[in-house]
MDAnalysis code that builds the backbone (N, CA, C; Angstrom):
import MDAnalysis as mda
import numpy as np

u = mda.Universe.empty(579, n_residues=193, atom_resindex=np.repeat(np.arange(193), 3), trajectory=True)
u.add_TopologyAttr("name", ["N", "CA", "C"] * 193)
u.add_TopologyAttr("resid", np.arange(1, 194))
u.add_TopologyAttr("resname", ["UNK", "UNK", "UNK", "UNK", "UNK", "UNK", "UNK", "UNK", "UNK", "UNK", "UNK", "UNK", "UNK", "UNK", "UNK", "UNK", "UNK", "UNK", "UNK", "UNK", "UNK", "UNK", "UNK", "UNK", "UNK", "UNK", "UNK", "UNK", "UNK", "UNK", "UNK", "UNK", "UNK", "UNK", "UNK", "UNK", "UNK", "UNK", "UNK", "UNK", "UNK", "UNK", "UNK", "UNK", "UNK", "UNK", "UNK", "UNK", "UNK", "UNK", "UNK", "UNK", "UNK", "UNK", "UNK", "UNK", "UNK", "UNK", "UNK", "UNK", "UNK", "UNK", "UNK", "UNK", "UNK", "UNK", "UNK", "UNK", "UNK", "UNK", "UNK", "UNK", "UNK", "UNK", "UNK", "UNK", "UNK", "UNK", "UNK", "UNK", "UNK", "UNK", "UNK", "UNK", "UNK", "UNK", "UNK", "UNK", "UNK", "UNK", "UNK", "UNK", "UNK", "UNK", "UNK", "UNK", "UNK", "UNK", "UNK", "UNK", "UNK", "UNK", "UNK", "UNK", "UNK", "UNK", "UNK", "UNK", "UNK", "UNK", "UNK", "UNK", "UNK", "UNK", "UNK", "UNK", "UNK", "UNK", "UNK", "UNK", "UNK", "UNK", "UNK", "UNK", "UNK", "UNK", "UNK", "UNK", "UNK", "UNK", "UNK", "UNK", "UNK", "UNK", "UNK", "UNK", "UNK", "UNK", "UNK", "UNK", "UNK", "UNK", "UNK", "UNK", "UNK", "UNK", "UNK", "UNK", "UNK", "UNK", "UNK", "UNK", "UNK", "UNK", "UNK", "UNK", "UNK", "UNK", "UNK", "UNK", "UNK", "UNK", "UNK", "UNK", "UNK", "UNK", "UNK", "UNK", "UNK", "UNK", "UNK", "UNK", "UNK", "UNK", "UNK", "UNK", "UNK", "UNK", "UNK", "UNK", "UNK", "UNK", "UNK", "UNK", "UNK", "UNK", "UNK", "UNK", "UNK", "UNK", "UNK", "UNK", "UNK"])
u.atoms.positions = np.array([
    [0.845, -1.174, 0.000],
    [0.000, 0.000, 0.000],
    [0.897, 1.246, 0.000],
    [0.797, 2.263, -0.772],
    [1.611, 3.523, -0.975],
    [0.942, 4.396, -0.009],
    [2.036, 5.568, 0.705],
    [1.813, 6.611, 1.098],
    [0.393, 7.205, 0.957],
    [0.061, 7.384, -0.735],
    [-1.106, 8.173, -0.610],
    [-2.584, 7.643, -0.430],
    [-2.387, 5.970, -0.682],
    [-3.145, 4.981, -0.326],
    [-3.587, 5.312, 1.037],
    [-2.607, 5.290, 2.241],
    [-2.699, 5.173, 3.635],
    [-3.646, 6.499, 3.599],
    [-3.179, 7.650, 3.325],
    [-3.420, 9.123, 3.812],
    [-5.032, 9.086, 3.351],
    [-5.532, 8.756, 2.092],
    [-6.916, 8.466, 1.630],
    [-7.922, 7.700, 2.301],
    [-6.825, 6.415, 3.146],
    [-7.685, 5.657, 4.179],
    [-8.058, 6.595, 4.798],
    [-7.119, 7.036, 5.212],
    [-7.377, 7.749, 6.835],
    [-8.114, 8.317, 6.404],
    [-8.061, 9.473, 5.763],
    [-9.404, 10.263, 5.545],
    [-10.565, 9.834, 5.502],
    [-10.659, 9.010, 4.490],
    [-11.907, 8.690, 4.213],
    [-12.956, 7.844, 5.406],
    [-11.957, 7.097, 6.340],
    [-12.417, 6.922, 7.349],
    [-12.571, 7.985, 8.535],
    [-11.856, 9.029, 8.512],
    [-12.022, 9.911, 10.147],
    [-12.381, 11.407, 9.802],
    [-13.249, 11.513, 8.239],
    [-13.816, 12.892, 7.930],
    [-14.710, 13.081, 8.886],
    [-15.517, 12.529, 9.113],
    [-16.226, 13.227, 10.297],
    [-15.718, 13.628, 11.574],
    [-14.616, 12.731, 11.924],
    [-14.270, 13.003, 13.179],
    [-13.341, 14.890, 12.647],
    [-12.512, 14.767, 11.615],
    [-12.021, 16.160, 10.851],
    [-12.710, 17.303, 11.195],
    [-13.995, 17.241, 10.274],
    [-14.657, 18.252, 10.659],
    [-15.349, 18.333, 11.759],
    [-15.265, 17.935, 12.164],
    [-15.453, 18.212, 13.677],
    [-14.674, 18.951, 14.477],
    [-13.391, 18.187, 14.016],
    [-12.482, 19.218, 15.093],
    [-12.168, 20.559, 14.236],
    [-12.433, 20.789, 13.095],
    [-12.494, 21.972, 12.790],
    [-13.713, 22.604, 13.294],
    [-14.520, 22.478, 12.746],
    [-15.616, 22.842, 13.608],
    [-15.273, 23.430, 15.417],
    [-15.270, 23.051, 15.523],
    [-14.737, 22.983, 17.143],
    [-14.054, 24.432, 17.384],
    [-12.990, 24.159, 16.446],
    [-11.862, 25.135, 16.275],
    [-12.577, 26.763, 16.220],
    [-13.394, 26.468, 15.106],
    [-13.811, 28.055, 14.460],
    [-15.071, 28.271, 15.970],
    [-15.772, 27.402, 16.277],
    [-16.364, 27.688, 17.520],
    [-15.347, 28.620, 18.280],
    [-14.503, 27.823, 19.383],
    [-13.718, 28.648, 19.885],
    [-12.976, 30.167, 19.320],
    [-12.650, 29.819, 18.072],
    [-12.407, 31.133, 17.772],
    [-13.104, 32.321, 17.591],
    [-14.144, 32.225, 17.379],
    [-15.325, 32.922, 17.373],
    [-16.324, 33.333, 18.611],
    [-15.942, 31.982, 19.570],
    [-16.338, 32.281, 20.587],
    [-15.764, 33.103, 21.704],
    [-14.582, 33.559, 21.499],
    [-13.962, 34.193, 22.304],
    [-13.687, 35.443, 21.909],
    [-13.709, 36.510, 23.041],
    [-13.401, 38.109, 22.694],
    [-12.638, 38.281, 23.993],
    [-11.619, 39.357, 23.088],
    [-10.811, 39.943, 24.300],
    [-10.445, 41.035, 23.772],
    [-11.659, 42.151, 25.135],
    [-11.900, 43.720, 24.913],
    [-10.492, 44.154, 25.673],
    [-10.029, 45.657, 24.511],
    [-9.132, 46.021, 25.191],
    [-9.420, 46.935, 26.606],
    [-8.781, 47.276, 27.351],
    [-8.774, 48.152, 28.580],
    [-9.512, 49.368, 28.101],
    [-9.340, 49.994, 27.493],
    [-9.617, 51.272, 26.934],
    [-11.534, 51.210, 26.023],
    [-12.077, 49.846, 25.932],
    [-13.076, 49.646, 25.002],
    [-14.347, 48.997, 26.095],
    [-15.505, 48.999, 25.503],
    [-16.275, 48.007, 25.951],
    [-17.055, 47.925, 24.979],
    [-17.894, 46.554, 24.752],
    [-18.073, 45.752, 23.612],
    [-19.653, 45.856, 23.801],
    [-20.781, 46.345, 22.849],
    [-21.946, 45.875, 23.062],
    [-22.295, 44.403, 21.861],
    [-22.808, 44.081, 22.698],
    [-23.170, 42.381, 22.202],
    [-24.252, 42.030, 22.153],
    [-25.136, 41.717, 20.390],
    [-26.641, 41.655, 20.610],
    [-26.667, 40.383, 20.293],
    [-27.723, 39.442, 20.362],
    [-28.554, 38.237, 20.167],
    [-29.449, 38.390, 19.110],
    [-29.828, 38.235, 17.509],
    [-30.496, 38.153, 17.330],
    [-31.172, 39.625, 16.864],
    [-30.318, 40.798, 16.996],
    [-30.820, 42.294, 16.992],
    [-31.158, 42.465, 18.113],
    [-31.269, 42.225, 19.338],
    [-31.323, 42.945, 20.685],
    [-30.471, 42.533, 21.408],
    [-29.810, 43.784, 22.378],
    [-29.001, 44.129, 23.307],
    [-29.114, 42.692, 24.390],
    [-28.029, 41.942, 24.098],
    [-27.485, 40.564, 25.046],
    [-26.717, 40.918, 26.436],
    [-25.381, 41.505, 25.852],
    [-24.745, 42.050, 27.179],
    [-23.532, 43.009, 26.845],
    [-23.118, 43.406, 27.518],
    [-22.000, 44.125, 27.618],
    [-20.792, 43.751, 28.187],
    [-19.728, 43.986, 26.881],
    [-18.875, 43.066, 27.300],
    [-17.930, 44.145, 27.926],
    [-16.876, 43.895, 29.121],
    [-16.060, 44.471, 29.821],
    [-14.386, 44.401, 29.517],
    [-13.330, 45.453, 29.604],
    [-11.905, 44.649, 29.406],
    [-11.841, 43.055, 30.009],
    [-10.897, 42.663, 29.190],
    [-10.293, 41.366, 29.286],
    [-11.021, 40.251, 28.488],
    [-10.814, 39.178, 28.953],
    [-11.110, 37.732, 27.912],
    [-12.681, 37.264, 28.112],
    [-13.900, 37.394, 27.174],
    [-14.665, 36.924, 27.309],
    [-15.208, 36.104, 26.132],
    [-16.698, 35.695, 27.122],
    [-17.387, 34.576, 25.717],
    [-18.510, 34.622, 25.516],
    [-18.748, 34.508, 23.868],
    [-20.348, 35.124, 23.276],
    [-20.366, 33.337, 23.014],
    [-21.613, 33.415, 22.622],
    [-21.942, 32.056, 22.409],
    [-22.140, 32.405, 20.604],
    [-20.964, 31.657, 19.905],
    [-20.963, 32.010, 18.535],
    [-22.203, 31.738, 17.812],
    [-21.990, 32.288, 16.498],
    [-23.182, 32.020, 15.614],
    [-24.815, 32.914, 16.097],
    [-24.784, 32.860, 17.556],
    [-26.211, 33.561, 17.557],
    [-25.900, 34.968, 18.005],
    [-24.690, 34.689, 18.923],
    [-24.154, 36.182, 19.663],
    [-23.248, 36.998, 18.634],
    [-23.571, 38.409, 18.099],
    [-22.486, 39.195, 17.781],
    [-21.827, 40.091, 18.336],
    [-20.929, 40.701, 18.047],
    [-20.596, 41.970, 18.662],
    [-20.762, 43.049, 17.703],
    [-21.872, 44.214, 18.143],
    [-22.266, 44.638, 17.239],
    [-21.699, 46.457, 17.461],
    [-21.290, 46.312, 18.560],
    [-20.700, 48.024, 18.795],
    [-19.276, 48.066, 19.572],
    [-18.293, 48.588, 19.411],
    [-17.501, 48.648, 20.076],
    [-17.001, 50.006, 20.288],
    [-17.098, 50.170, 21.558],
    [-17.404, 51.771, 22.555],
    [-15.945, 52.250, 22.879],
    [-15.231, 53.180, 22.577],
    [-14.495, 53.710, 23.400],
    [-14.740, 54.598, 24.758],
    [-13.893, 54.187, 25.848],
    [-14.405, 54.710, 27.252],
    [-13.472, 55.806, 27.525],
    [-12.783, 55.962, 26.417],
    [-11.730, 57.136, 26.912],
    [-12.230, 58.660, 27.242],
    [-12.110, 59.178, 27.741],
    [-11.960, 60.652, 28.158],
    [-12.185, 61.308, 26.611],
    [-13.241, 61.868, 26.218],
    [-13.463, 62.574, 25.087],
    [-13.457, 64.375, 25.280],
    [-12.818, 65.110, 24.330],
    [-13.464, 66.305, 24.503],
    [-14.086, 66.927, 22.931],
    [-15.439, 67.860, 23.186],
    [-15.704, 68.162, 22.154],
    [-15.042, 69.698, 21.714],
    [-14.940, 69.776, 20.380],
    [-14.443, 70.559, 20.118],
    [-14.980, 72.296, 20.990],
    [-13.990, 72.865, 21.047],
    [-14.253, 73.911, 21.717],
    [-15.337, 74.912, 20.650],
    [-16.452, 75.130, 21.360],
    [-17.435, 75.507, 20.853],
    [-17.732, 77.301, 20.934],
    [-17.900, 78.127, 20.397],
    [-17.964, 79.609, 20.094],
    [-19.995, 79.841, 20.080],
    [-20.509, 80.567, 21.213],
    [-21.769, 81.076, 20.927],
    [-22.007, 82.382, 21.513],
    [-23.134, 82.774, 21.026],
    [-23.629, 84.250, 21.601],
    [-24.784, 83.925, 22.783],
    [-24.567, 84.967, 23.834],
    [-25.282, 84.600, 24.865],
    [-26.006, 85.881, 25.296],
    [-26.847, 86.442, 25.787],
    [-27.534, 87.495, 26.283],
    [-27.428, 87.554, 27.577],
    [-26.665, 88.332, 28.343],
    [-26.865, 88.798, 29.854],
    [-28.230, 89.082, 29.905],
    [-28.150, 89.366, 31.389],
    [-30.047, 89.598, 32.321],
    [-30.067, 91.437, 31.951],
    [-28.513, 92.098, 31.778],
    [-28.617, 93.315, 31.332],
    [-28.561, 93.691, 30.266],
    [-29.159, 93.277, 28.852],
    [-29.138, 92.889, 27.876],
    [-27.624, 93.474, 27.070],
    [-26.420, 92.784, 27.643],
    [-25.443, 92.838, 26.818],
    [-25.072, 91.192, 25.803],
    [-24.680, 91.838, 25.242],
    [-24.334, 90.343, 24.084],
    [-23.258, 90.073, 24.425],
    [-22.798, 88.605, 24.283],
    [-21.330, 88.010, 24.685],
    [-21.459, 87.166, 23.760],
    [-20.176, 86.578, 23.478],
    [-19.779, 85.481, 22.893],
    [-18.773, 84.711, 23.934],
    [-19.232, 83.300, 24.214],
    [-18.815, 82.239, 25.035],
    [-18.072, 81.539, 24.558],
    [-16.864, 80.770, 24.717],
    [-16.006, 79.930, 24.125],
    [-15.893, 78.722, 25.307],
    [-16.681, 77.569, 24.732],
    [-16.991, 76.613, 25.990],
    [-16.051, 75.363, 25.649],
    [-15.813, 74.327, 26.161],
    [-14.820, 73.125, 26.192],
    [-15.527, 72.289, 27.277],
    [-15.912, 71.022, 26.802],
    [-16.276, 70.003, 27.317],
    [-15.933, 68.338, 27.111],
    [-15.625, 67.849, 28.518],
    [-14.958, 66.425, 28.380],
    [-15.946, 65.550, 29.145],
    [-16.437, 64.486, 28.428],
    [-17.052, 63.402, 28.990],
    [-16.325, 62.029, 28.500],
    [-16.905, 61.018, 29.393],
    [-16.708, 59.343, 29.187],
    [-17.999, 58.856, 29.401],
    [-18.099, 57.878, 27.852],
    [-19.204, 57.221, 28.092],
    [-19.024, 55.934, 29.297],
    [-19.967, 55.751, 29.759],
    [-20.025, 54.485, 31.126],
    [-20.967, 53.824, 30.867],
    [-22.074, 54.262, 30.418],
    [-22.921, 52.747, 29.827],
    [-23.504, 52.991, 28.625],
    [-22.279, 52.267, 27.765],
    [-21.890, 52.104, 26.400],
    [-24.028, 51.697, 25.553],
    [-24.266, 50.901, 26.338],
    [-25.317, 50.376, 25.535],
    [-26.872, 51.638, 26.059],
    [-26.392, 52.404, 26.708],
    [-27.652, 53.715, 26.687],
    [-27.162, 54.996, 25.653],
    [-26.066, 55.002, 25.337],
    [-25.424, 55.237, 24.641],
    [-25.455, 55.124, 22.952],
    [-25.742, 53.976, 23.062],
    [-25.854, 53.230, 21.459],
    [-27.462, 52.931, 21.012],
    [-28.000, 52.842, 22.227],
    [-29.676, 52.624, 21.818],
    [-30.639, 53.724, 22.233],
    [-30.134, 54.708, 22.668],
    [-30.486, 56.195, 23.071],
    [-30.855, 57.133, 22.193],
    [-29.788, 57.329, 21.505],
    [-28.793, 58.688, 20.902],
    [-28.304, 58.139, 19.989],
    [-28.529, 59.077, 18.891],
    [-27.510, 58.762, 17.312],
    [-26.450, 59.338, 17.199],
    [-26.305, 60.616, 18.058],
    [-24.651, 61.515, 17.115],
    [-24.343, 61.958, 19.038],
    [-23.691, 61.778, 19.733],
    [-23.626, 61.918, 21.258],
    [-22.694, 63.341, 21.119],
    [-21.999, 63.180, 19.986],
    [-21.194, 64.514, 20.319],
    [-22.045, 66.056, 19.907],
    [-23.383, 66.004, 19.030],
    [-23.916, 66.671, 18.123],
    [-24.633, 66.851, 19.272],
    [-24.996, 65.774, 20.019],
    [-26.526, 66.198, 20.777],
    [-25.745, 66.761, 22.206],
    [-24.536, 66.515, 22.985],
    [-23.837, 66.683, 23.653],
    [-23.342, 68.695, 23.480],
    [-23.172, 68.921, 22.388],
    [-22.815, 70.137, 22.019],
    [-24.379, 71.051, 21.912],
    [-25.259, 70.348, 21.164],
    [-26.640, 71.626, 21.531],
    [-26.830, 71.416, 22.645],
    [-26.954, 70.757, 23.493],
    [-27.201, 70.586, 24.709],
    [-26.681, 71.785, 25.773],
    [-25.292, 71.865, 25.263],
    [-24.661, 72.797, 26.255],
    [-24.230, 74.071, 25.668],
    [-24.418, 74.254, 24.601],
    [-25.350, 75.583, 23.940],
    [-26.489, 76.356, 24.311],
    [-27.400, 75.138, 24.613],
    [-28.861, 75.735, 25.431],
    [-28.327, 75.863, 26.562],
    [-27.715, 75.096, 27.107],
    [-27.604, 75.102, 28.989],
    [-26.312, 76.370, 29.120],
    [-25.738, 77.446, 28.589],
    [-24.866, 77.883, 28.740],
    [-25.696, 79.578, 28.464],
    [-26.276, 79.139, 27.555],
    [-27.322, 80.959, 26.962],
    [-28.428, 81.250, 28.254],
    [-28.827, 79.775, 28.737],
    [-29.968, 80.074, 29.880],
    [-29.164, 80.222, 30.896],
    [-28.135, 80.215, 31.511],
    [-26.926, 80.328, 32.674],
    [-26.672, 81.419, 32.425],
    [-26.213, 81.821, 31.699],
    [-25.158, 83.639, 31.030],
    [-26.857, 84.618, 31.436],
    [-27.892, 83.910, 30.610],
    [-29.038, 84.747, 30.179],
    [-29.608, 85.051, 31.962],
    [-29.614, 84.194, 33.001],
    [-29.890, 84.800, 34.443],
    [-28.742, 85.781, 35.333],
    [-27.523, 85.964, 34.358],
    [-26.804, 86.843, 35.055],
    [-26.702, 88.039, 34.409],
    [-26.243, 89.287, 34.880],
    [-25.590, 90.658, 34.601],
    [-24.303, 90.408, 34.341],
    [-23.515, 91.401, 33.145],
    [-22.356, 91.410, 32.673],
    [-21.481, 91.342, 34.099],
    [-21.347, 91.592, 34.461],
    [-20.303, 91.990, 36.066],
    [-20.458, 90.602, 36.787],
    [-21.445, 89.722, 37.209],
    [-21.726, 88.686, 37.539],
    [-21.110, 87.263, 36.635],
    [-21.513, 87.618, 35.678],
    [-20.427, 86.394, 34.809],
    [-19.102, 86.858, 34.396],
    [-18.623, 87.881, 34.416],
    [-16.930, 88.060, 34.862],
    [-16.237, 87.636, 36.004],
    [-17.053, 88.289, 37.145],
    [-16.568, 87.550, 38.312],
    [-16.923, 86.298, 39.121],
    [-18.232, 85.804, 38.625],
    [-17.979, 84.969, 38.858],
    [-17.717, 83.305, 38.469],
    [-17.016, 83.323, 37.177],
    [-16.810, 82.868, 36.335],
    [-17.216, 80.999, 36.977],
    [-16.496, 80.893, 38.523],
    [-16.228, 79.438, 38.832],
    [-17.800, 79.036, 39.073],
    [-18.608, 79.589, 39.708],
    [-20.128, 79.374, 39.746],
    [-20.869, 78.840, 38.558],
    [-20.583, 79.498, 38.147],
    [-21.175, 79.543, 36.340],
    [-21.090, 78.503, 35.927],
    [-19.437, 77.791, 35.723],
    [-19.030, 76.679, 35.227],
    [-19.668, 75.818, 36.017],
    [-19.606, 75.479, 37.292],
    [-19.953, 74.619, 38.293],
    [-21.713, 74.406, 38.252],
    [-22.546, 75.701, 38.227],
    [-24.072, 75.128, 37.805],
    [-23.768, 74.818, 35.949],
    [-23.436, 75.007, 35.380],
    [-23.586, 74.916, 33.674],
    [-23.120, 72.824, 34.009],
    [-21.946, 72.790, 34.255],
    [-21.923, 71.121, 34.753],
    [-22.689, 70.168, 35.515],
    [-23.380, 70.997, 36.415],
    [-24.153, 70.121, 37.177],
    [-25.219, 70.294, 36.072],
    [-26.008, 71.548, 35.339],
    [-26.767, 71.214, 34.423],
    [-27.138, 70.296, 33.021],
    [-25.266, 69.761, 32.788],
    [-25.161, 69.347, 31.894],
    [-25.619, 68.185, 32.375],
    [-24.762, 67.551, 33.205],
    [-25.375, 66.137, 33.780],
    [-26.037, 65.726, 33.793],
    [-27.010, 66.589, 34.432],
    [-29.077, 66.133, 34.182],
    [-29.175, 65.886, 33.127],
    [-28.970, 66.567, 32.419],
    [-29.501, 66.573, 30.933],
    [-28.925, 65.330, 30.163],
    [-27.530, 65.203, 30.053],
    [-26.985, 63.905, 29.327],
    [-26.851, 62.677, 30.503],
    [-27.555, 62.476, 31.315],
    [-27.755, 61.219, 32.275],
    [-28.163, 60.018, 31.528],
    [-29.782, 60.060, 30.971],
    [-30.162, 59.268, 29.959],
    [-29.268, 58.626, 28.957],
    [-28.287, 59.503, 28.741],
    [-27.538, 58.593, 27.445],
    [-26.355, 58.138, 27.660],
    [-26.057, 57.611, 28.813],
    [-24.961, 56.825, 29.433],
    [-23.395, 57.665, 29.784],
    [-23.815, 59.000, 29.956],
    [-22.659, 59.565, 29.884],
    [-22.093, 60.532, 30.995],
    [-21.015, 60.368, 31.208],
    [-20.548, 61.241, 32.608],
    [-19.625, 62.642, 31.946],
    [-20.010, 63.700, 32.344],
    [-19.420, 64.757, 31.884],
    [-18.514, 64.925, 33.023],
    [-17.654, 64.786, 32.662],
    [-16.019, 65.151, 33.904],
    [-15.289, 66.567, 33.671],
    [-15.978, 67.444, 32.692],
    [-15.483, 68.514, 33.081],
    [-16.097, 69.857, 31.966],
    [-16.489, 70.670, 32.386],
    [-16.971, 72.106, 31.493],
    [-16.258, 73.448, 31.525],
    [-15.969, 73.903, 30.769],
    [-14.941, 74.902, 30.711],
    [-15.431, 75.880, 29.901],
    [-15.535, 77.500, 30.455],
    [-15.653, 78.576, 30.025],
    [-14.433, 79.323, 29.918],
    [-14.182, 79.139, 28.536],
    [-12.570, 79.397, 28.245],
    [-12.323, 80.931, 28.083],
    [-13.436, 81.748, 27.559],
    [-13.528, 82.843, 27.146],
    [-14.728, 83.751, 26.992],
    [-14.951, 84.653, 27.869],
    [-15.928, 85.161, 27.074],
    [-15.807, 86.657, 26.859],
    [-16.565, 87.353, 25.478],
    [-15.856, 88.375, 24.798],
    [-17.432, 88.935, 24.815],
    [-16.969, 90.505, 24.361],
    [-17.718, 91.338, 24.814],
    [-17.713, 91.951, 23.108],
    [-18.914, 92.257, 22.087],
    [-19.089, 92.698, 20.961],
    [-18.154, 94.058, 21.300],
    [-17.648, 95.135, 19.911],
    [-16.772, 95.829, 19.665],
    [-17.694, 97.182, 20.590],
    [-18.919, 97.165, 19.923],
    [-19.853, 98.498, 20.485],
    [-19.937, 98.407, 21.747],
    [-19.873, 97.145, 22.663],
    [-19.950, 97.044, 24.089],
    [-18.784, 97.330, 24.954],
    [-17.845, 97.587, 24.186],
    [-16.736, 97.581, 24.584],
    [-15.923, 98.963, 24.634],
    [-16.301, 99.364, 23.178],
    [-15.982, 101.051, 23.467],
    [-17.191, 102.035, 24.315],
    [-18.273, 101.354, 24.731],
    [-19.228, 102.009, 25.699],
    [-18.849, 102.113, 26.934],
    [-18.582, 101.120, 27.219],
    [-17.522, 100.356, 28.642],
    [-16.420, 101.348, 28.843],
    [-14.989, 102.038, 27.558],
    [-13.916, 102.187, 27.732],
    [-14.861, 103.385, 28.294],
    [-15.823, 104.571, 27.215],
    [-16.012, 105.443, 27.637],
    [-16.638, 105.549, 28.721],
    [-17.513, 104.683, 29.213],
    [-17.708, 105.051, 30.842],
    [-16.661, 105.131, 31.450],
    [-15.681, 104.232, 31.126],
    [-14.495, 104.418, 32.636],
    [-14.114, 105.735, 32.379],
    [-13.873, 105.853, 30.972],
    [-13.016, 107.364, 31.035],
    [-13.836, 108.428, 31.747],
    [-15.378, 108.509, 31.575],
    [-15.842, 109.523, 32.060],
    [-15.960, 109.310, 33.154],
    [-15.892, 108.388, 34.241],
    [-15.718, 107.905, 35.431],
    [-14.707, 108.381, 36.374],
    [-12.798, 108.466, 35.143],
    [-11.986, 109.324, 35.591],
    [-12.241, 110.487, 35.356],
    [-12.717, 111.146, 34.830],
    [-12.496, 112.750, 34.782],
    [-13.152, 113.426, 34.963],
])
């Protein structure tokens, strides 16, 4: 009996047992995920939300389980944002705001909300014109840390629902139109003299 004689036996006798252990194989491979530190994995059944997968080595049950979102948990900031705001003394400002959140539950997140950074940014557009809009020019100069501190706690409420923790709001700047400004110089001047 030749070499390729033997190798044809074998086969032809232990194909099933073969695919099997392939089989087997692509199971395990498929069955296993390993989220990085920095990620968390949403995992549906079928088109609905199964579980959420966490860093390190886990297991979907292949073929029915996918992984259908994969979340970064890192520290995000949105781009620093430029708006006009109305004081309680009807002066106009322009605000230059900066905001950093982390999503924490990836799957309120994903079945919530379509654009988190879009809805995250009007959000604190509105919550920043109604904050500026209950103070007087002199009141949001000085007291700039208040401001920030209710505008964050306001944000929170507001983006709670969609799995997200805002860790920080920042009023980077705020500017005073050209006409408000030479009104201002000339009061002081007439103030000195």
């Amino acid at each position: 009996m030749s070499f390729e004689e033997v190798v044809l036996n074998f086969l032809g006798n232990n194909i099933v047992l073969l695919l099997f252990a392939v089989f087997v194989i692509v199971c395990i491979f498929l069955g296993v995920r390993i989220v990085p530190q920095s990620e968390k994995y949403v995992v549906e059944r079928f088109g609905r939300l199964r579980s959420v997968l966490g860093p390190g080595i886990n297991f979907i049950i292949p073929f029915l389980d996918r992984v259908a979102h994969k979340i970064s948990i890192l520290e995000r900031q949105l781009p620093t944002m430029s708006q006009d705001a109305i004081t309680a003394d009807n002066v106009l400002v322009q605000v230059d705001t900066s905001v950093f959140y982390r999503i924490i539950e990836p799957e309120k997140t994903v079945y919530r909300i379509r654009d988190i950074d879009g809805a995250i940014a009007t959000t604190v557009a509105g919550i920043v014109r109604a904050e500026i809009g209950q103070m007087e020019l002199d009141e949001v100069q000085s007291n700039r840390s208040s401001l920030i501190s209710s505008i964050q706690v306001a944000i929170e409420n507001a983006v709670d629902d969609w799995g997200v923790e805002v860790t920080r709001a920042e009023l980077l700047d705020v500017n005073l139109d050209q006409a408000t400004r030479d009104a201002m110089l000339q009061q002081l001047n007439a103030e000195r003299a």
